[in-house]
C-alpha positions in Angstrom: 0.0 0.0 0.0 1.1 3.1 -1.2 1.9 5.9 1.6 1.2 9.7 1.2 1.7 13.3 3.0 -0.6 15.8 2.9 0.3 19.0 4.3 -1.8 20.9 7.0 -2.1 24.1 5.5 -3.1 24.1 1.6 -4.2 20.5 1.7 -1.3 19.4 -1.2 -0.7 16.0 -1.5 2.9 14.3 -1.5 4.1 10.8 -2.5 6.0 9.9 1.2 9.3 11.1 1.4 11.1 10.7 4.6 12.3 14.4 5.1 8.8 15.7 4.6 7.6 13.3 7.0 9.7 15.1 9.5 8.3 18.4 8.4 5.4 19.8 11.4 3.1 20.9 8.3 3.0 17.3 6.8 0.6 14.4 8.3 0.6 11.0 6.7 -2.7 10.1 5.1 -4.0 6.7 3.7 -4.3 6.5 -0.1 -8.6 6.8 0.0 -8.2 10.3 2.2 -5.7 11.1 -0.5 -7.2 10.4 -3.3 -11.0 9.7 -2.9 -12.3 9.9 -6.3 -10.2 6.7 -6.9 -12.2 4.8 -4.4 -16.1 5.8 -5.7 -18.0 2.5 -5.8 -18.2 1.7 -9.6 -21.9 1.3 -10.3 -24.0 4.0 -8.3 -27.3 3.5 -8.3 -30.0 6.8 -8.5 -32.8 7.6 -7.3 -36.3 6.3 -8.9 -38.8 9.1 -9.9 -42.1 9.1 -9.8 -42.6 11.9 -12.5 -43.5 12.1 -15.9 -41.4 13.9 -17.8 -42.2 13.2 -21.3 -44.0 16.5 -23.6 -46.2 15.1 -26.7 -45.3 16.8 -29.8 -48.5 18.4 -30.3 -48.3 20.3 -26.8 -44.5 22.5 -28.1 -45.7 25.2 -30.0 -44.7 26.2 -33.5 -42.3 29.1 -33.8 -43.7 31.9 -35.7 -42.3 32.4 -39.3 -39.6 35.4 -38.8 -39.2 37.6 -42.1 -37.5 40.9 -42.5 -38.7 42.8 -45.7 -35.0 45.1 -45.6 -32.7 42.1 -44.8 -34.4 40.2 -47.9 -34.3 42.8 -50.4 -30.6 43.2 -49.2 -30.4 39.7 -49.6 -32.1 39.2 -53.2 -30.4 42.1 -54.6 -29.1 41.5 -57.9 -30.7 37.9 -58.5 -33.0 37.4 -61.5 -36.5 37.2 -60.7 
């Protein structure tokens, strides 16, 4: 098993080394307080709902056709018609 420091103030963690385990700022932690994502139990189960979420289509409204009479006679300028 792999041993770690952390130190007191900032929380950094160190692979072991034995002249910052001398050091007053450094505490020896276990690898799962070191590194806890590591140790996250593989399939995690969620919580059940009881709610429907689901919209039909006919219940989202249409958006409403947007034109702009300047932007398309900018637009169409100098096409045949």
């Amino acid at each position: 098993m792999a041993r770690y420091l952390r130190n007191k103030k900032d929380g950094f963690i160190y692979d072991w080394n034995p002249i910052l385990a001398e050091n007053v700022m450094c505490e020896e932690v276990t690898e799962e307080e070191a590194f806890p994502e590591k140790f996250i139990p593989k399939k995690q189960r969620g919580r059940k709902s009881d709610l429907d979420l689901t919209t039909p289509d006919e219940a989202i409204p249409e958006a409403p056709p947007v034109t702009n009479e300047e932007v398309n006679a900018e637009a169409s300028r100098g096409l045949p018609e």
